[in-house]
N, C-alpha and C positions, 0 to 999 in steps of 0.2 A: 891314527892309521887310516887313510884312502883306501876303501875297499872296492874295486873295479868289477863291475860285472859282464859275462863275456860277451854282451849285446851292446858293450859302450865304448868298449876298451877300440882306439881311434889307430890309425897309421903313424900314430907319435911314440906308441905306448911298443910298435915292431921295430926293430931296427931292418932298414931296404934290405938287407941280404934276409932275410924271414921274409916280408912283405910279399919279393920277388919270386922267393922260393913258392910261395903258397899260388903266387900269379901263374907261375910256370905248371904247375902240377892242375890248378883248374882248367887252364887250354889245354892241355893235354890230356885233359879224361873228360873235357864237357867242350860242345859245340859254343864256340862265343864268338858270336857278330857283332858288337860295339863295345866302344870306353864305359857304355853307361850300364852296360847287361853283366860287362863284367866287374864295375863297382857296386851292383845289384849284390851278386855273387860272392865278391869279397864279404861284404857286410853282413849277407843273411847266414852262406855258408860257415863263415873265421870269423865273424864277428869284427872284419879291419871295414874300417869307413875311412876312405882315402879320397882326396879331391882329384877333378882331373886332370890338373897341372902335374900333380904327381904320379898319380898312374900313367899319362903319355910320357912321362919322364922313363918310368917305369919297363913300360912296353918298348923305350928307344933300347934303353940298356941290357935289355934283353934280348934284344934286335927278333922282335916279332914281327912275323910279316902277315899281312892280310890275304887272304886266298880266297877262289871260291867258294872253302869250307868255314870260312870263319878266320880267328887271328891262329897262326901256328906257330911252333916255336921252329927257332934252325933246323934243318938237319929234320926234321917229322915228315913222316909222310902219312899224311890224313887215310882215313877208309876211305878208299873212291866208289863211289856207285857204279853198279856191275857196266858192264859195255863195253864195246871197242876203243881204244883209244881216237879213232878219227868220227867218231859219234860224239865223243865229246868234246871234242874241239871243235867239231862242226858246232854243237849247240854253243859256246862260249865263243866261235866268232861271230855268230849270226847274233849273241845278243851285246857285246862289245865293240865288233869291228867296226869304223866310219870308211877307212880306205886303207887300200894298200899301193905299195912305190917302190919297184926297185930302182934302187941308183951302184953301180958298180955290184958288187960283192955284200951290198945293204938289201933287206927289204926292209922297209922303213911302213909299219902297220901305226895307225892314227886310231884310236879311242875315246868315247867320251871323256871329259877328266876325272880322276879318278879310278878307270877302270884297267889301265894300261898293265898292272902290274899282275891282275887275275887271271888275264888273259895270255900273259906271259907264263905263269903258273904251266896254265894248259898245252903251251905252245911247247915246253921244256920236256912237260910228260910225253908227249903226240910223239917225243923224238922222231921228228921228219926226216927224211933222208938228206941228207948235203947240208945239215944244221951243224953249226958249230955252235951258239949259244945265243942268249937272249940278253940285252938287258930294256928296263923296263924304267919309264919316268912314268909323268902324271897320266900324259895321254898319249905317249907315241914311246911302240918299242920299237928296236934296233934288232934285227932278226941277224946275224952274220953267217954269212953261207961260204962253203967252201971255195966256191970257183965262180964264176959268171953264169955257167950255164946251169949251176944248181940253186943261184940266185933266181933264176928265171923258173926254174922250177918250182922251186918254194914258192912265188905270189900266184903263180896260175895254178898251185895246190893248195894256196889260201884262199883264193880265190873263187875257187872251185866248191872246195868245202862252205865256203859262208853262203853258199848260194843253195846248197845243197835243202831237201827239205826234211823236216824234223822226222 
């Protein structure tokens, strides 16, 4: 008989619905900024050592998303740091936004790559006025405004804001 100790026992020894479950519950009671802080965590915390082919696997099926706070699960809403909400937008476009572009009923915001979807985050919360929703790619979101002239409104209130001083 194989006697397994709980600092060895690997992501073979969990079946994915345990693995993910224990994934789910570390985001959600601990701040994690990368695949590699939270394969740290799996290991040291649960004692699961999973590669990272598997945990990005992991993290899809879970449909985690990355935010200003770290990775969150659906549906969470992180502690926000105290402030107004257009304080914080103003900080997360001043350190995110490259350009903004209205075209029709779009305002179409450009981002380094990578950063498109944090900043959508912010843009969701900020709930600006004449927003109807965001979505968010690598580096450019799609702002959708109600009308044309709340189009116009929203880039010269992004605008406005990312200029603003900290």
């Amino acid at each position: 008989m194989t006697v397994y100790s709980h600092a060895s026992v690997t992501a073979t020894a969990h079946s994915p619905v345990q693995r993910r479950a224990r994934i789910a519950a570390l985001i959600g009671s601990t701040q994690v900024w990368s695949q590699q802080e939270l394969a740290t965590l799996l290991k040291r915390r649960e004692g699961i050592v999973v590669t990272q082919a598997t945990l990005s696997r992991d993290l899809t099926e879970l449909a985690v998303v990355k935010g200003p706070n770290g990775y969150m699960m659906p549906g969470a809403s992180p502690a926000l740091p105290t402030g107004d909400r257009d304080a914080m937008l103003a900080t997360a476009l001043r350190q995110h936004l490259v350009s903004v572009t209205r075209g029709g009923t779009l305002v179409v915001l450009r981002t380094p790559s990578g950063h498109a979807n944090s900043l959508a985050i912010e843009l969701d919360r900020a709930g600006l006025p004449g927003t109807l929703g965001t979505i968010a790619g690598d580096d450019t979101i799609f702002v959708a405004a109600e009308d044309l002239a709340a189009a116009t409104s929203l880039a010269r209130t992004i605008e406005r804001l990312a200029r603003s001083a900290a």
